[in-house]
C-alpha positions, 0 to 999 in steps of 0.5 A: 350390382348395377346395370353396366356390371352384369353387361361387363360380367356376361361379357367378360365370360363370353370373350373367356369362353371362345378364347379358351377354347380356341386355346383348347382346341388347337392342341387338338386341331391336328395336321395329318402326319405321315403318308399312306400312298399304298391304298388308291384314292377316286377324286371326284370333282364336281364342276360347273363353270369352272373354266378359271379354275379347273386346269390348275386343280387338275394340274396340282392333282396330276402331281400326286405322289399317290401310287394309284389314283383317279381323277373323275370330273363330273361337268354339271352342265356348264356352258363355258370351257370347262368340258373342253379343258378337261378333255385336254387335260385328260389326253395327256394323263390318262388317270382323268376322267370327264363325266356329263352329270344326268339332268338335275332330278328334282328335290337336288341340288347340283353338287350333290348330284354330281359329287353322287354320280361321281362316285358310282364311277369310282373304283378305289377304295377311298374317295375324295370330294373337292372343290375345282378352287382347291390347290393341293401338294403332292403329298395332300392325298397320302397325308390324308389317306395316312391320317384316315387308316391310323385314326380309323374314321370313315370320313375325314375333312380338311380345311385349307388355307383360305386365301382372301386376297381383298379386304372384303374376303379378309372380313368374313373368310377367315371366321370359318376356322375361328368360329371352329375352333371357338365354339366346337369342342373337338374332344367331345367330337371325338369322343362322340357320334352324335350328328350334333358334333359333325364338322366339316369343310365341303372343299376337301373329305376323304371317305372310306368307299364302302362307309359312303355307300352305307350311308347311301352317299350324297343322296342321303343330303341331296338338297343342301348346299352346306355338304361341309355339315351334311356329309359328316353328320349324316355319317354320324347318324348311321354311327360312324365317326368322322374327324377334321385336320388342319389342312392349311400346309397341304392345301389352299383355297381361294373360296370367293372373289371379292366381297359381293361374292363372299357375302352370296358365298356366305348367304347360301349356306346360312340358313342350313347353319347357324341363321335357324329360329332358335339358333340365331338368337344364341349366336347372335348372344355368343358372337357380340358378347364373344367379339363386337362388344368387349373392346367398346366396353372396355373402352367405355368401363376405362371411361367411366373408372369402373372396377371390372375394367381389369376383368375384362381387360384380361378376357380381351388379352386371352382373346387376342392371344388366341386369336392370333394363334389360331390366324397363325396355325391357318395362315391367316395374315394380320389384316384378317385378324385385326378385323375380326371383330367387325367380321363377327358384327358383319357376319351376324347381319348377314345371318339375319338377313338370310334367315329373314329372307328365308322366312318370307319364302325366298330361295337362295340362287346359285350358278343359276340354280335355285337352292332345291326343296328338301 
């Protein structure tokens, strides 16, 4: 067997394995169905410079078919409008509240800070951690609360629409969802606590009050910045399970601006994630073989009239078959799925330079915050 067979065979089964997956997985990636609007839900909306945002939130929020709920922003120090916004909001609705997060204390990282001292404040029995850039429908909140009382699992994620309005965003934004589906089994997810199979996505959970404050709340993940893998695995350390919804008809989000903010966006989190010592390398195998190398390949097998040409050729259908699937479930156009595979390759640079970097001793900053010692 020659050299360029076994790179064909092994990349064959890597594209094989997040296409099938993907396929999987969307079975039993599912929407929240109907809604539960008897039980109170507390908001809570960690801000910081937020001022382009926050009216928007608060507006969507205001519309809420819930019977009880209430809306706690808690400002972490901005310095633009943001408290001010709030406080008008706040005159005409009554359900919202403005709250001044204490100085950062060491070893915290604002947003855990803020999400934390929120919920000391709050007074329903579920709570809801999101993000000021989240837009949700009437019926988001009870549609989750709903999905929360069947299933009966203390923490639930949502993960929105994501927007990506430029093609920098079109290039990384939309892998959160494919990367997901592709290499996180949700049946074993659901059939086991193990932290391993925590998943999350940070811009919208809704938690059952009294599992929260088991678990110690956010302080239990006070310095990270990646609360959508933090949260549910810490849950799942205390032994509670936690689940995920496609959020994407009840909720969007536009995560960044343009590409240089997406790559800082991205880069902050990486090391928490997948940019580790001993994860990278297997990512970088899972994610080259599983999407970079399989159409270059291909091309090249045709080239030269080799025999796993048609192997691999079929790998790459069920591949696209299921990418497309998973674009059209999130709501993810055209643009964002054809360039998945430089996004995969464009992603893996930006994973090595993080851990590079995170290596040499640098931290990543953000909002004007160094990222916080553990």
């Amino acid at each position: 067997m020659t050299l360029l067979s076994w790179v064909v065979a092994v990349v064959t089964a890597l594209a094989l394995l997040p296409a099938l997956m993907m396929l999987v997985n969307l079975l039993l990636f599912r929407r929240p169905g109907p809604p539960d609007t008897t039980r109170g839900v507390s908001v809570i909306i960690p801000a910081r410079n937020e001022e382009a945002a926050i009216g928007r939130c608060l507006a969507q929020l205001g519309r809420s078919t819930l019977a009880s709920i209430e809306i706690i922003v808690v400002d972490d120090g901005s310095t633009d409008r943001t408290a001010e916004i709030v406080r008008t909001a706040a005159s005409r609705d009554p359900r919202i509240r403005l709250l001044r997060a204490p100085a950062l204390p060491p070893g915290w990282s604002g947003k855990m800070h803020a999400c934390h001292f929120g919920a000391t404040e709050a007074r329903h029995p579920l709570l809801c951690f999101i993000d000021t850039d989240v837009q949700l429908a009437p019926d988001a909140l009870p549609r989750l609360a709903g999905y929360q009382a069947r299933r009966g699992v203390p923490l639930v994620s949502g993960f929105p629409r994501e927007i990506a309005a430029s093609a920098g965003e079109r290039l990384l934004i939309p892998l959160i969802q494919v990367l997901l589906l592709a290499y996180l089994p949700l049946a074993a997810m659901r059939l086991s606590r193990a932290p391993g199979f925590g998943a999350g996505c940070g811009q919208l959970m809704l938690a059952d009050a009294s599992a929260y404050r088991a678990i110690g709340g956010h302080a239990a993940i006070r310095s990270t910045w990646h609360d959508g893998l933090a949260l549910p695995r810490a849950f799942r350390r205390s032994n509670f399970q936690t689940d995920i919804v496609e959020a994407s008809r009840i909720a969007s989000c536009r995560m960044y601006v343009g590409f240089g903010a997406t790559w800082r966006g991205f880069s902050k989190n990486a090391t928490e994630g997948m940019a580790t010592p001993a994860g990278l390398p297997v990512w970088t195998l899972l994610l080259l073989g599983g999407f970079v190398l399989p159409v270059p390949l291909f091309l090249l097998c045709l080239g030269v009239g080799h025999p796993a040409a048609a192997g691999l050729g079929g790998a790459i259908a069920a591949l696209a078959v299921a990418r497309t699937l998973v674009g059209l479930r999130c709501g993810q156009d055209a643009r964002a799925m054809a360039l998945t595979p430089a996004g995969m390759a464009c992603l893996l640079v930006l994973l090595w330079v993080a851990l590079s970097r995170h290596m040499q001793g640098a931290k990543q900053a953000w909002r004007g915050r160094l990222q916080a010692s553990p």
